[in-house]
VEXSE-996565 format. One record per residue: residue in one letter; x, y, z of N, C-alpha, C, O, CB in turn. Coordinates in pm, whole numbers, padded with zeros to 5 digits, always signed. Glycine has a CB too. Layout:
% VEXSE-996565
aXYZXYZXYZXYZXYZ...
//
This chain:
% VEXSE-996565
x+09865+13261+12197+09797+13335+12303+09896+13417+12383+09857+13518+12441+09720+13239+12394x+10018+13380+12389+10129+13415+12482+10192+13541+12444+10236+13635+12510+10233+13307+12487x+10183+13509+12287+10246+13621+12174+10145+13764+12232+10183+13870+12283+10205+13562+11959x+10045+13729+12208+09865+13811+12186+09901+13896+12299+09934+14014+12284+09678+13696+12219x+09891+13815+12460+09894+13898+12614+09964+13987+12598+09940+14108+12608+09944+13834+12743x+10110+13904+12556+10247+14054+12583+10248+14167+12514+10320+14265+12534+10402+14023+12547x+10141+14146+12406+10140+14263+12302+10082+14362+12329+10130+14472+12303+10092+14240+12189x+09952+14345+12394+09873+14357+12465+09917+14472+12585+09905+14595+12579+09842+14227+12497x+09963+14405+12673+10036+14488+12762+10177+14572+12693+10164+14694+12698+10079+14388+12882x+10230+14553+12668+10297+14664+12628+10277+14757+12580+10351+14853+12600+10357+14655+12582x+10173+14764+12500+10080+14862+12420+09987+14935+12563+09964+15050+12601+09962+14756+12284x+09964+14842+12594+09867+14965+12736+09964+15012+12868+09927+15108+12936+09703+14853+12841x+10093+14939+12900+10187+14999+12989+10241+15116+12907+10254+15203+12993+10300+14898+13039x+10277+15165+12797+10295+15250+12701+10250+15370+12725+10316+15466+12764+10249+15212+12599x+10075+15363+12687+09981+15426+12711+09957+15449+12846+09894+15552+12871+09893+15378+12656x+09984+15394+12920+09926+15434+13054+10053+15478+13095+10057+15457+13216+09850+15320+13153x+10127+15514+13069+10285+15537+13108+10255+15722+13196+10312+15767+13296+10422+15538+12908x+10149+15786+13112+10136+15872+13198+10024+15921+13305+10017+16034+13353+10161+15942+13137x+09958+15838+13325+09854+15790+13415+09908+15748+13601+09950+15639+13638+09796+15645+13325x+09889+15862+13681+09903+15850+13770+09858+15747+13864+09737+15739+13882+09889+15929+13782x+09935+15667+13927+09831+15555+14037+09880+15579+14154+09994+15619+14177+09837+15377+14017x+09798+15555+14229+09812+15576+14378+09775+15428+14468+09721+15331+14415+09701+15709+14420x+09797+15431+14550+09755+15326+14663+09836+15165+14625+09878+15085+14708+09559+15309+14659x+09841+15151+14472+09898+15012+14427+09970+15005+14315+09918+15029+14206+09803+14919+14406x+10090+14974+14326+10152+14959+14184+10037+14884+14109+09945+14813+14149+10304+14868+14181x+10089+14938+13947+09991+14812+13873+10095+14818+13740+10155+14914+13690+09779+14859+13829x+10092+14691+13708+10190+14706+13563+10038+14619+13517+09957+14575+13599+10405+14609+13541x+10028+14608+13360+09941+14590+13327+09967+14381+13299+10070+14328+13257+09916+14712+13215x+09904+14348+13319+09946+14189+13334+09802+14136+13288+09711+14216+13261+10002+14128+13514x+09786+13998+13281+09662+13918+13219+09618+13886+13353+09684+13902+13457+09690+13777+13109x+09469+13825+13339+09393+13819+13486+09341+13684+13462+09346+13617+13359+09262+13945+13524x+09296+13660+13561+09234+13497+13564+09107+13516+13519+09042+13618+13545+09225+13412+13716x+09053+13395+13433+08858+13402+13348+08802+13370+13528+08794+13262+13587+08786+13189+13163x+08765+13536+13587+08706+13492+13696+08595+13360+13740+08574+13320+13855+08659+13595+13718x+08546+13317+13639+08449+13201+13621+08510+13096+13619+08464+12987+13652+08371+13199+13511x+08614+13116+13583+08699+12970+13596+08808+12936+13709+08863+12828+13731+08783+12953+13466x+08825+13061+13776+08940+13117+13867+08892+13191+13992+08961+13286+14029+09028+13219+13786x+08784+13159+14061+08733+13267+14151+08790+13296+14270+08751+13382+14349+08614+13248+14182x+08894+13216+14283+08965+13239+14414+08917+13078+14517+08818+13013+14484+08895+13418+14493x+08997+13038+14626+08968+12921+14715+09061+12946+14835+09182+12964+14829+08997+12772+14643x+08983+12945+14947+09070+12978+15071+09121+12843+15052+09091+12769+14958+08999+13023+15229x+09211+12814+15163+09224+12700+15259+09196+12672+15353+09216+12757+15439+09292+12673+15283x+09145+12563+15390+09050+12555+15549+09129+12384+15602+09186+12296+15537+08796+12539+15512x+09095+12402+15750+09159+12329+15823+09119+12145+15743+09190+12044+15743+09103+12375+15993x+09010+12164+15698+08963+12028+15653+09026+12006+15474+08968+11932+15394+08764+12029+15668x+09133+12076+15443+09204+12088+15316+09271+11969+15371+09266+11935+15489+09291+12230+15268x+09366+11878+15231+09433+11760+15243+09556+11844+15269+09652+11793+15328+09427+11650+15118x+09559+11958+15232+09729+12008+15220+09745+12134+15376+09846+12200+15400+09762+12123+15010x+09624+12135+15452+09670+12223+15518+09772+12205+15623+09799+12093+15667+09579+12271+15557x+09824+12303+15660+09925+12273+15750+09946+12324+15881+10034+12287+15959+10020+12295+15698x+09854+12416+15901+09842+12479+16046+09760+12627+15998+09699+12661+15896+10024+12507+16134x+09790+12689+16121+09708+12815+16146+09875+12921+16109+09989+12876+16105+09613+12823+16353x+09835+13048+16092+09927+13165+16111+09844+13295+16151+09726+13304+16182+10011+13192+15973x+09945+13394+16141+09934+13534+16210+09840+13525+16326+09785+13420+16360+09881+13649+16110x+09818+13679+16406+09719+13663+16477+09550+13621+16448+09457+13587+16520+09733+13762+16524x+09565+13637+16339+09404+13602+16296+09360+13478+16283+09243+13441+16276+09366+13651+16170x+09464+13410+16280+09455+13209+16302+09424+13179+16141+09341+13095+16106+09275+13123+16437x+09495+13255+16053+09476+13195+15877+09496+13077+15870+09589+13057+15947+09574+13246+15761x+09463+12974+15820+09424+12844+15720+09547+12875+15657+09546+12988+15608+09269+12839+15611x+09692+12789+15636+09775+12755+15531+09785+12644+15481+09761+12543+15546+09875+12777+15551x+09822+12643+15355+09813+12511+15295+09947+12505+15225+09995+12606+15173+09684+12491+15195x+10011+12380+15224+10115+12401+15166+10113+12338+14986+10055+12230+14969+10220+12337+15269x+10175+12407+14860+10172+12442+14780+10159+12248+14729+10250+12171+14761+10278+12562+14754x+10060+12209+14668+10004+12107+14582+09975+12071+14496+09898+11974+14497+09955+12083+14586x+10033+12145+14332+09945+12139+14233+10025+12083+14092+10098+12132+14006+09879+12284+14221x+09962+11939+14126+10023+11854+14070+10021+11874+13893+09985+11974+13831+09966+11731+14129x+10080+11722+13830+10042+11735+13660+09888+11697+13635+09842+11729+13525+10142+11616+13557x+09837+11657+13691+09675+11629+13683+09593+11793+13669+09535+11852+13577+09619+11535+13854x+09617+11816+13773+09569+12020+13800+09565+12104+13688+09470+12160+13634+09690+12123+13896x+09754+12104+13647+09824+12147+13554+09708+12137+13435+09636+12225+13387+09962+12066+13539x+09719+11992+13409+09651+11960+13295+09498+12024+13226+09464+12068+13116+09640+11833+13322x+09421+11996+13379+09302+12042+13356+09269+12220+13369+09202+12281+13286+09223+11958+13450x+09321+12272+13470+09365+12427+13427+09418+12448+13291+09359+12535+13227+09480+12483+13517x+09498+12399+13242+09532+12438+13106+09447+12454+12997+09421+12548+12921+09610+12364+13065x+09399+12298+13011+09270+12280+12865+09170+12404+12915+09130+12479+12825+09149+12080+12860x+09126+12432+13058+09036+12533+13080+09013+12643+13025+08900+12688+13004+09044+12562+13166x+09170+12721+12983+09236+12842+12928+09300+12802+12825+09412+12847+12799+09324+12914+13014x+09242+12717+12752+09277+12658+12620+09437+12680+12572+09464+12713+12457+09178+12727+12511x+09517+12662+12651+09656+12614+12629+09689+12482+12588+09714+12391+12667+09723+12629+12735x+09688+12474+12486+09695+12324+12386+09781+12258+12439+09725+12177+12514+09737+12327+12227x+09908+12245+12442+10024+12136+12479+10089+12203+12593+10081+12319+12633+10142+12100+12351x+10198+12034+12663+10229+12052+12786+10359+12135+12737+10435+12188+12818+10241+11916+12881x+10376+12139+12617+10512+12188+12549+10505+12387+12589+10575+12485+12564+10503+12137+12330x+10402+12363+12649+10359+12573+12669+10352+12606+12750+10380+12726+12758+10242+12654+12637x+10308+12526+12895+10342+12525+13007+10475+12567+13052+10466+12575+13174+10317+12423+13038x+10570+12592+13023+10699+12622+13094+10692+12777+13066+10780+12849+13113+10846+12537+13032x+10601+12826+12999+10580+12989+12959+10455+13018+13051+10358+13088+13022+10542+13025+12772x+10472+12971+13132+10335+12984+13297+10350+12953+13410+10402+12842+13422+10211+12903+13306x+10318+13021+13535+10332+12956+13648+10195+12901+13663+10118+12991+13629+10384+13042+13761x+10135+12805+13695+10061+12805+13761+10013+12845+13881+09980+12769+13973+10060+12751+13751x+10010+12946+13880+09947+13061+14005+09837+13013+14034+09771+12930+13971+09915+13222+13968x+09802+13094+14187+09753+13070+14309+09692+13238+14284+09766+13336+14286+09874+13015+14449x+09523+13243+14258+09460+13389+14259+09468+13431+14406+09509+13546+14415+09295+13394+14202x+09441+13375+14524+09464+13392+14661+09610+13310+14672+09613+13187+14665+09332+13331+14759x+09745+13401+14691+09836+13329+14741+09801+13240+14871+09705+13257+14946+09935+13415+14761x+09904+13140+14880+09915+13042+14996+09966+13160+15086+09888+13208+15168+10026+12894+14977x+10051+13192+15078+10074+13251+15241+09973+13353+15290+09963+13383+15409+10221+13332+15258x+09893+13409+15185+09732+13467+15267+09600+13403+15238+09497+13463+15209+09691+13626+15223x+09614+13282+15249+09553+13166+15282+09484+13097+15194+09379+13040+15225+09481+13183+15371x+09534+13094+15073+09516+13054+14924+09452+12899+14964+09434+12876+15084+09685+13056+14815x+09424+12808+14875+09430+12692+14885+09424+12652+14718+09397+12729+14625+09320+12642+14986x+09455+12514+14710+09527+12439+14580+09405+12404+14522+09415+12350+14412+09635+12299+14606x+09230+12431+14592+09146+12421+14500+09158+12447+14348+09237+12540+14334+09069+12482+14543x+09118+12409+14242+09100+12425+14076+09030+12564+14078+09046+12617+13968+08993+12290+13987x+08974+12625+14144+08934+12747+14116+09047+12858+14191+09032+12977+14165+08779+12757+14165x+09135+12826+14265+09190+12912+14269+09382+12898+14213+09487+12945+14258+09144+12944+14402x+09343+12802+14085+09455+12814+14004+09453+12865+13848+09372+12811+13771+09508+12689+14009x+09528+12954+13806+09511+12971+13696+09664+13034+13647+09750+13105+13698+09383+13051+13682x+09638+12938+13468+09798+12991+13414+09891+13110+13411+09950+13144+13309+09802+12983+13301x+09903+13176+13533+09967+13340+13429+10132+13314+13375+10228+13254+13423+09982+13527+13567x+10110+13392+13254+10236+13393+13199+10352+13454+13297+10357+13548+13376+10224+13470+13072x+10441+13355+13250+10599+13346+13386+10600+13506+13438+10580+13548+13552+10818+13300+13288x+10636+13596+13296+10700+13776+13328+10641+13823+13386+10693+13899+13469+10715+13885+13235x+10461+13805+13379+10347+13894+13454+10354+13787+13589+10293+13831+13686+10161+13909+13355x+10406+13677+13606+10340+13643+13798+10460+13687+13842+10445+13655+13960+10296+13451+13876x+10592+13747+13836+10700+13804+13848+10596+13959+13963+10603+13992+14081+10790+13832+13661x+10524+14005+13856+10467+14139+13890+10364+14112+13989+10387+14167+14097+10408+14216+13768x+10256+14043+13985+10183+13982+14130+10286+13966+14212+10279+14035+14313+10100+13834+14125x+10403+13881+14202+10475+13852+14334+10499+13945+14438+10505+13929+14560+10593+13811+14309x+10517+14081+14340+10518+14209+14430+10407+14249+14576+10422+14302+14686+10491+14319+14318x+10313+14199+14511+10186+14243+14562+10159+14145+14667+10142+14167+14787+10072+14252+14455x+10158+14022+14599+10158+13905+14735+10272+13930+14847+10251+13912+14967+10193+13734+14673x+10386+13971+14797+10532+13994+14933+10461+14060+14989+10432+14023+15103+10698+14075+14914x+10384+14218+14927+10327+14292+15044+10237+14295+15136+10250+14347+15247+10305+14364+15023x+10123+14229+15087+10023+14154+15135+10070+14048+15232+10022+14068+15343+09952+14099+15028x+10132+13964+15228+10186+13845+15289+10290+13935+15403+10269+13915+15523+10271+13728+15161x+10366+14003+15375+10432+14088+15492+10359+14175+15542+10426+14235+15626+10543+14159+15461x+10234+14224+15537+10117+14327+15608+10027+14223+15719+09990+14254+15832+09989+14403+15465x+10006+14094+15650+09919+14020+15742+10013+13950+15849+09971+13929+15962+09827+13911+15661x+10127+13919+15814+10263+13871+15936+10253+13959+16022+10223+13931+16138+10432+13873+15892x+10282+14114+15969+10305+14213+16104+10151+14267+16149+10137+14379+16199+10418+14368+16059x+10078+14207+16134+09908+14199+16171+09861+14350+16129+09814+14417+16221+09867+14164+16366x+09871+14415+15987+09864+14550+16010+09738+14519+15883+09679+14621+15848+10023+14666+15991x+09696+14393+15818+09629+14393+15738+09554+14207+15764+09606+14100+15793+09718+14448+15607x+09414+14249+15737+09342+14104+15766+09353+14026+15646+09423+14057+15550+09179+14112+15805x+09294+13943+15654+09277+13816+15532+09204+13878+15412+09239+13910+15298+09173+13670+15588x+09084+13884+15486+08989+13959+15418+09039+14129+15307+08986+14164+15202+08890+13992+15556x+09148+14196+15379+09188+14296+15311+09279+14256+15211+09275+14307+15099+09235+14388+15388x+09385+14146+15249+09495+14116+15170+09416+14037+15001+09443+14047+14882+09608+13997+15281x+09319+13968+15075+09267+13911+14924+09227+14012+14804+09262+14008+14686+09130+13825+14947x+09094+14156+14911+09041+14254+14822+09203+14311+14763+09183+14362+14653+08928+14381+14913x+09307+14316+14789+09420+14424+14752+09425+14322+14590+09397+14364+14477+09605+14435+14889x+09454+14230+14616+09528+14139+14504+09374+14125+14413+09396+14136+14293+09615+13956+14578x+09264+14108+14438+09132+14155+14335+09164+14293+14269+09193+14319+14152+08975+14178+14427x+09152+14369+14374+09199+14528+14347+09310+14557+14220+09303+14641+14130+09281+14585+14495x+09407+14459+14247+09495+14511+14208+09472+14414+14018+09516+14464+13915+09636+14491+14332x+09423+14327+14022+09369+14296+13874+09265+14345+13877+09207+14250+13825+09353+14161+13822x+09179+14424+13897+09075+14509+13858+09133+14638+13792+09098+14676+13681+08988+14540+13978x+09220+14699+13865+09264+14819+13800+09368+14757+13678+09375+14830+13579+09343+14930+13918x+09445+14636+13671+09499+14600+13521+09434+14591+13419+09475+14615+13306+09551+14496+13508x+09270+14538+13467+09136+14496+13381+09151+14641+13289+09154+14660+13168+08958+14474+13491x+09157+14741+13420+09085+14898+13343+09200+14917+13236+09185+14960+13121+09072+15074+13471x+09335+14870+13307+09413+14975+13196+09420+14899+13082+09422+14970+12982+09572+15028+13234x+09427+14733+13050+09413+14718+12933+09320+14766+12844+09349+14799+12729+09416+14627+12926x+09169+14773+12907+09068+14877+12817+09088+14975+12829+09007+15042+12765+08941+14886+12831x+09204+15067+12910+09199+15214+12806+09122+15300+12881+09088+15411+12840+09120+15202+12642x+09076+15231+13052+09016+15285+13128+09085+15398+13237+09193+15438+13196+08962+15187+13173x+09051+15446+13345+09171+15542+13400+09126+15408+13503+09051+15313+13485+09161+15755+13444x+09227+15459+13642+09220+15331+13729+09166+15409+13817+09169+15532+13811+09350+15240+13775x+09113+15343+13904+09016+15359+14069+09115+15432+14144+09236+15422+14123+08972+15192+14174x+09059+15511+14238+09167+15577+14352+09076+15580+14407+09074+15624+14521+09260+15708+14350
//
């Protein structure tokens, strides 16, 4: 499956190589089976939360996701052995620092090279809602946003502006 993604993307970062984007970087990366991955805030009644932040009083939770999680996210996205796991982070679709929580729906495997490329997006997001110039609510749509327009370019679609 790991082989399949990267092939995948390279073939459509290629192709899209001359495709203008505006508003969001996007390198083309794999996305979470939204049905299995829909995203999970964190709320004050979480086992892992840990206080409030920014001015908007966000829900943080601090990072929880044990070999049990692991396990059952995996079989979810049919990653056979624990021997394949070290080729994944287990990512957070709503990062923790914009108020993610360790719920099972808002974890899913992405391969190590592509959560490298989200990280981008979460620093910015996560540094927009610190200096209060972006809400909760916006920082989550950016990071949807921003696998929606990867969705398009692996199909060969142009992206949203």
């Amino acid at each position: 499956m790991n082989v399949r993604l990267r092939s995948l993307s390279i073939l459509v970062f290629l192709g899209a190589a001359m495709t203008t984007v505006t508003s969001i970087a996007v390198a083309v990366v794999a996305a979470p089976d939204i049905s299995l991955t829909p995203g999970a805030l964190c709320s004050a009644d979480s086992p892992d939360f840990k206080g409030y932040a920014y001015g908007e009083k966000v829900a943080l939770c601090t990072r929880n996701v044990g070999p049990a999680e692991k396990k059952e996210v995996a079989a979810n996205y049919n990653i056979g052995s624990q021997d394949e796991w070290p080729n994944y982070e287990f990512d957070h679709l709503i990062p923790l620092c914009a108020g993610g929580g360790n719920d099972e729906s808002n974890i899913w495997p992405q391969p190590i090279d592509e959560a490298k490329e989200k990280d981008k997006v979460e620093n910015s997001v996560c540094r927009a809602m610190k200096d209060g110039t972006m809400t909760q609510a916006e920082a989550v749509q950016k990071i949807k946003d921003w696998f929606e327009q990867n969705r398009r370019l692996a199909q060969g679609l142009e992206p949203k502006h």
